[in-house]
C-alpha positions in Angstrom: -30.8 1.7 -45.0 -29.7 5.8 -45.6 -26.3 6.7 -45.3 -26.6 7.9 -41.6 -28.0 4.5 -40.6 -25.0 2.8 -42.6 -22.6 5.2 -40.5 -23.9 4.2 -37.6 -24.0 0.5 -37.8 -20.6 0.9 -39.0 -19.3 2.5 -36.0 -21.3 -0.2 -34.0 -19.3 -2.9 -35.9 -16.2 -1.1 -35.1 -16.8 -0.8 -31.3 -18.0 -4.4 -30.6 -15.4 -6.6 -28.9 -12.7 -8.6 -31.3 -12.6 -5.3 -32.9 -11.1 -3.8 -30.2 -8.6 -4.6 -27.3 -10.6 -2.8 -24.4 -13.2 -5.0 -22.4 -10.5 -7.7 -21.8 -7.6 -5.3 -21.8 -4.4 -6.5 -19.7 -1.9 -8.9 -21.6 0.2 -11.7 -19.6 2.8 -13.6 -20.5 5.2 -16.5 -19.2 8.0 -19.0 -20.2 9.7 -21.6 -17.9 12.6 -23.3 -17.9 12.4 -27.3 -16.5 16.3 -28.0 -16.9 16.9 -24.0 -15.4 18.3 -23.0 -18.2 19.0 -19.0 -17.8 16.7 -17.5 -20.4 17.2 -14.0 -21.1 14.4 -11.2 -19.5 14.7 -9.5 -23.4 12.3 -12.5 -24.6 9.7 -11.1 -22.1 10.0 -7.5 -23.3 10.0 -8.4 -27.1 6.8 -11.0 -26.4 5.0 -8.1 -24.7 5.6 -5.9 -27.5 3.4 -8.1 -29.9 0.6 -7.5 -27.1 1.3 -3.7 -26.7 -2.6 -2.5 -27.7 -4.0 -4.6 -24.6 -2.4 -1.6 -22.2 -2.5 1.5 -22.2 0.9 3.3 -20.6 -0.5 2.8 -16.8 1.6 -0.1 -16.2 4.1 -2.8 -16.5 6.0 -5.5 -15.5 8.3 -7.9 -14.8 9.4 -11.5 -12.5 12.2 -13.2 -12.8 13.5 -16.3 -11.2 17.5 -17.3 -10.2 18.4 -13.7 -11.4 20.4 -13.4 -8.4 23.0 -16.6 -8.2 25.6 -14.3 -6.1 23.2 -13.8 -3.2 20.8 -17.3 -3.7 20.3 -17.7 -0.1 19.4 -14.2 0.7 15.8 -12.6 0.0 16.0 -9.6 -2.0 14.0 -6.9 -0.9 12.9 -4.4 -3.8 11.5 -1.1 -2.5 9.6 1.8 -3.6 10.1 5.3 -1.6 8.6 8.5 -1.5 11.3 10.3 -0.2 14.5 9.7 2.2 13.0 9.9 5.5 11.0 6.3 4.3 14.3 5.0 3.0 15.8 5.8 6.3 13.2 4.7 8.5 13.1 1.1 6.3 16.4 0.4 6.5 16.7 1.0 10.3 13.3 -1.3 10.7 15.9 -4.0 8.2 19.1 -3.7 9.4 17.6 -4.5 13.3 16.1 -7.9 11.9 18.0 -8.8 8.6 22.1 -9.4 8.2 22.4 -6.9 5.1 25.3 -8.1 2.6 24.3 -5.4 -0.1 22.0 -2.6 -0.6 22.0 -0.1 -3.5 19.9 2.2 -6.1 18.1 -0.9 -8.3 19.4 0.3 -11.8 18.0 2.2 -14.4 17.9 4.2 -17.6 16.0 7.3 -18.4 13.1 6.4 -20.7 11.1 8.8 -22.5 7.5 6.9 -21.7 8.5 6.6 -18.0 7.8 9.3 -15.6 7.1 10.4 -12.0 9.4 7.6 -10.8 10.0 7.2 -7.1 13.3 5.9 -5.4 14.0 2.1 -5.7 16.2 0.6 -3.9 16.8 -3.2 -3.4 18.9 -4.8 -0.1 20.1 -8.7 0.4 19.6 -9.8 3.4 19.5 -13.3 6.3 17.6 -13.2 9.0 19.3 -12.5 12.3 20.0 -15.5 14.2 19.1 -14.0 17.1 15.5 -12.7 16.5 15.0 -16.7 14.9 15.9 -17.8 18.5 13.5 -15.5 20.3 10.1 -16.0 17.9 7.9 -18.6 17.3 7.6 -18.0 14.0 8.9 -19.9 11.3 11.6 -17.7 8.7 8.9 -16.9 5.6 6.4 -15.8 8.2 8.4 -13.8 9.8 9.7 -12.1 6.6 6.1 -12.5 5.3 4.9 -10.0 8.4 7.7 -7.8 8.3 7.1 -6.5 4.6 3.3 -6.3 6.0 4.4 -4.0 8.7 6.8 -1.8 6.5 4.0 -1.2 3.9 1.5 -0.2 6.8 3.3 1.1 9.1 6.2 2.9 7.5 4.8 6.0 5.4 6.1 6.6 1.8 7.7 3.0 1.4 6.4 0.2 0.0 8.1 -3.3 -0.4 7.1 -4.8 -4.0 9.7 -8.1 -3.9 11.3 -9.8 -0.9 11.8 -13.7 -2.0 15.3 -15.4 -2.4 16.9 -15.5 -5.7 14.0 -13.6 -8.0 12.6 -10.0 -8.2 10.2 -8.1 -9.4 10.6 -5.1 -11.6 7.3 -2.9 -12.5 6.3 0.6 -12.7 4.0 3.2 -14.6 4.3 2.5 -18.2 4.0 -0.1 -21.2 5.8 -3.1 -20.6 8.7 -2.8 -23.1 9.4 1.0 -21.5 9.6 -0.5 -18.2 11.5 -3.3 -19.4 14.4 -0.9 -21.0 13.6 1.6 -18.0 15.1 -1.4 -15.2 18.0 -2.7 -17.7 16.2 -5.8 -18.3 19.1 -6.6 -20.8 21.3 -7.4 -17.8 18.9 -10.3 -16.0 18.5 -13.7 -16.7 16.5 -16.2 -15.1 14.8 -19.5 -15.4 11.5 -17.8 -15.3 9.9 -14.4 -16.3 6.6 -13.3 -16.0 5.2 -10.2 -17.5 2.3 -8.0 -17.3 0.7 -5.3 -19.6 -2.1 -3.1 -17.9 -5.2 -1.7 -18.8 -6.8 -0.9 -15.4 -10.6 -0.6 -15.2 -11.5 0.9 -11.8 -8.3 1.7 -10.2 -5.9 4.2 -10.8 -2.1 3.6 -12.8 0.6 4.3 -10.2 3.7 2.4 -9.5 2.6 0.3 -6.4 -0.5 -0.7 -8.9 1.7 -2.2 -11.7 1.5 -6.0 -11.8 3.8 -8.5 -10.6 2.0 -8.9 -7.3 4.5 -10.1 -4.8 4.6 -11.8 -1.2 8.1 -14.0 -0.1 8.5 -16.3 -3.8 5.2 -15.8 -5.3 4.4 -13.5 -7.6 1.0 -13.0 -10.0 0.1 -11.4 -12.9 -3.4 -11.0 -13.9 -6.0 -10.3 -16.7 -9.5 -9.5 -15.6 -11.6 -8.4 -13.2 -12.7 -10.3 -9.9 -16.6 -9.4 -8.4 -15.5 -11.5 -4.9 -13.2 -9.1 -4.0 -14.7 -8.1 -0.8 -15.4 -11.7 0.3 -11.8 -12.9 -0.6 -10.4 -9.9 1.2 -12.1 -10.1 4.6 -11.2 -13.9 4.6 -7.5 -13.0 4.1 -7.6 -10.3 6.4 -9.0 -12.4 9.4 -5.3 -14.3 9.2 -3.1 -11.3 9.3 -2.6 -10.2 5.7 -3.3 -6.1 4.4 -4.7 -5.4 1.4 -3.7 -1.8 1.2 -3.8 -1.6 -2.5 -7.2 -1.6 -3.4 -6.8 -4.0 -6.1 -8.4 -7.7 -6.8 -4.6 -8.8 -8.3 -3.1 -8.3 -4.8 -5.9 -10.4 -3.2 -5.0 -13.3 -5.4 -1.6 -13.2 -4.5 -1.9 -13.9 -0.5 -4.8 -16.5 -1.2 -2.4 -18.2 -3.1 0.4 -18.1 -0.6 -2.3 -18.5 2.9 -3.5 -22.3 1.0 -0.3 -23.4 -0.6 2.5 -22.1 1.9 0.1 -22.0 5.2 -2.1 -24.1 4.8 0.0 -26.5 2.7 -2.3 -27.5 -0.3 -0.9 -28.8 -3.4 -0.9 -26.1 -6.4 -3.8 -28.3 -8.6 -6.1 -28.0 -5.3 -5.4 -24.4 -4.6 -6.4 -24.4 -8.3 -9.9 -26.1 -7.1 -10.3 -23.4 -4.5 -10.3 -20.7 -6.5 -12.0 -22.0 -9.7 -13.8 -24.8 -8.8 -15.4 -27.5 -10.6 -19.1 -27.1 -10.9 -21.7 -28.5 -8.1 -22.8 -30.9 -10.7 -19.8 -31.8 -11.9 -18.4 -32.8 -8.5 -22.0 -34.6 -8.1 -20.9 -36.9 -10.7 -17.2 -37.7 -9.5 -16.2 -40.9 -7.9 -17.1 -40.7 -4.2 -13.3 -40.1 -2.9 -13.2 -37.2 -5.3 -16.1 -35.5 -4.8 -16.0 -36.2 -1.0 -12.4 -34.1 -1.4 -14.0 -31.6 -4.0 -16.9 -31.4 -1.2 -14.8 -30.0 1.6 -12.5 -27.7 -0.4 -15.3 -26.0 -1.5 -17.1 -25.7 1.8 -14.2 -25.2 3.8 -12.3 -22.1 1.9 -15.9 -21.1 0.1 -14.8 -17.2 1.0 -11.7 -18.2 -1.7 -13.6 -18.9 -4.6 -12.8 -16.4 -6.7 -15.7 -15.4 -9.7 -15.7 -13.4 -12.7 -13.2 -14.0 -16.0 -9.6 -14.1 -15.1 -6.6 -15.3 -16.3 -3.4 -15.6 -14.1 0.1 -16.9 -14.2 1.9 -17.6 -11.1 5.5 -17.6 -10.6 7.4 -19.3 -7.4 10.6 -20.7 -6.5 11.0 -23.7 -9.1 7.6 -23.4 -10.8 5.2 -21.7 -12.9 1.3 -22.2 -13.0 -1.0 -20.6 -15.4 -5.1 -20.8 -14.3 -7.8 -19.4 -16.0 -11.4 -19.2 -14.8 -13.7 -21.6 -15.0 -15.8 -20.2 -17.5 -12.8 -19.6 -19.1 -13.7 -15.9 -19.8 -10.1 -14.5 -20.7 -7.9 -15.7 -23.6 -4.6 -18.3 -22.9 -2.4 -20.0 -24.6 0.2 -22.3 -23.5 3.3 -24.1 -25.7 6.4 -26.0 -24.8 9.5 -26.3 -27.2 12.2 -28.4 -26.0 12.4 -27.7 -21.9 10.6 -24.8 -22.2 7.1 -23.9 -21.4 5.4 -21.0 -22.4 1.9 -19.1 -21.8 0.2 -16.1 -23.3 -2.9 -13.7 -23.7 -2.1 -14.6 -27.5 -0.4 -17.1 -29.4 1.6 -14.4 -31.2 3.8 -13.1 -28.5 5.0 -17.0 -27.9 5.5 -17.4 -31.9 7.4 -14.1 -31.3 9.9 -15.8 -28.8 9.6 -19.2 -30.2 8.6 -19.7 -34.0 7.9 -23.6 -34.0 7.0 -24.4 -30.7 6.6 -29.0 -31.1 3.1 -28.2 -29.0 0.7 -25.6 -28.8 -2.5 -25.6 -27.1 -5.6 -23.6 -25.7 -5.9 -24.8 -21.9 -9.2 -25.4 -20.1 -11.2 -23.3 -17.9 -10.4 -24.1 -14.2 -7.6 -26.8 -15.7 -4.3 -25.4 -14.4 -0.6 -25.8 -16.3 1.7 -26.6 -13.5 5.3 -27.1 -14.9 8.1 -27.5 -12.5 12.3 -27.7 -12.0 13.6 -31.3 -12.5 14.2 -32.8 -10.2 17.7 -32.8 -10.3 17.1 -29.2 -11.0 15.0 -28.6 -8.0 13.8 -26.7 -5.3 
């Protein structure tokens, strides 16, 4: 072989995946406490620095859960505006519907690697008794519609948090400048999740960033879905908007249509969107695969293909779910009451040196960890 052949197979080497972060860019990362301990958001930043060459600057963030224990009964709405006039025309649209008890600037620091911010503001707010009394819909789907109508409907603003007691915190950046960029010294919570981004096919801008939010439930994501258009014409047939143009944001109102609508548990919502194989099922005790049978012929618009990994944050929970295939790295732990998952084992060593259990979970096998119950919901 001459030394231009060497050169080239060289660069070859160098380019093929494991030697580089690229074609399963992203990093995601989550820790859970089961007594509800508050654990401090600063273990999320440091664990995402560990995974800082899976992004690439065009995004970042943040969920955390019972960050707010002065307002727990009120959802907090975090916003993103373009200019006043949205600001104005949003809090008119709120203050008709919601009892506000506070609204303010959210705070932050300047932060060399964050620019082009827009205005973020957060309000805490109850329904009005009155508009309860005079709809038939229940309290989250009213809520659930109005942030729907306020990101279609009201120009320049763009609701990216409104459950009780958590938030979301994410703009244009790496994680650990948007982490210092919101203060995330200041929060605790029983439960962060936390996104690094390395978009493919659609662009870095602050709506973009990852947690994906509706009421409680938030998702982060690594990977690339290819039923996009299926699972967003099924969602939009029941009233949600995917205005975002992203596969992450589709993931998060399947997730709340089957569990919160539709009332599955969280391991069948799991079966919905990465199912077992045909042939698998076909070997499964009758009342399984009869179950198995109808999930996947009844929600077969929800299955959701291509390699992903995903951790999902709600009120007193956390699940982690990869694909089937299991096409995208994750790794889970527990130490003590804690529970964590990762894109890589280092950024839970980072946070927790000797974790007692450490472990690679299965394609389409979800980890579902929960408040005790005396601890609950």
């Amino acid at each position: 072989m001459d030394e231009i052949d060497q050169m080239t197979e060289r660069v070859a080497e160098e380019r093929r995946e494991g030697n580089t972060r690229i074609p399963s860019g992203c990093a995601i990362c989550g820790y859970f406490s089961r007594s509800g301990r508050a654990l401090p958001a600063t273990d999320a930043v440091d664990a995402m620095s560990y995974m800082h060459d899976r992004s690439n600057g065009l995004g970042g963030g943040f969920a955390g859960y019972g960050i707010y224990p002065d307002f727990p009964d009120h959802y907090a709405f975090h916003v993103f505006y373009d200019n006043d006039r949205a600001r104005e025309e949003t809090e008119a649209f709120l203050k008709v519907r919601f009892d506000i008890s506070n609204m303010e600037r959210i705070p932050t620091r300047k932060v060399y690697g964050i620019k082009g911010a827009p205005l973020i503001w957060r309000y805490f707010g109850k329904l009005q008794p009155e508009i309860m009394a005079h709809t038939e819909l229940d309290e989250e789907e009213y809520v659930c519609r109005s942030v729907i109508h306020i990101n279609t409907k009201i120009k320049g603003a763009y609701v990216f948090s409104s459950g009780k007691n958590m938030g979301v915190f994410k703009g244009v950046g790496y994680p650990e400048d948007v982490g210092e960029y919101y203060c995330l010294g200041d929060y605790k919570g029983y439960c962060w999740t936390a996104h690094g981004r390395y978009p493919t096919n659609t662009p870095g801008w602050w709506g973009g960033a990852h947690p994906f939010n509706i009421l409680d439930y938030t998702v982060v994501h690594n990977g690339e879905i290819s039923s996009y258009d299926a699972n967003r014409r099924f969602m939009e047939m029941y009233g949600y908007k995917c205005t975002l143009l992203t596969d992450t944001e589709v993931i998060t109102y399947i997730i709340d249509y089957l569990h919160r609508k539709r009332k599955l548990t969280l391991p069948d919502v799991a079966k919905v969107i990465a199912p077992p194989f045909w042939e698998q099922i076909e070997r499964m005790e009758p009342k399984e695969r009869e179950k198995l049978t109808t999930l996947r012929n009844m929600y077969a618009s929800l299955l959701i293909t291509g390699p992903f990994s995903i951790i999902l944050g709600y009120s007193g929970g956390m699940m982690a779910l990869n694909d089937r295939l299991k096409l995208r790295s994750m790794v889970a732990a527990e130490k003590d009451d804690v529970t964590y998952v990762a894109s890589e084992e280092c950024a839970i060593r980072s946070i927790c040196p000797e974790p007692t259990r450490t472990w690679s979970p299965a394609g389409g096998e979800p980890v579902i960890v929960e408040l005790d119950k005396e601890n609950g919901r």
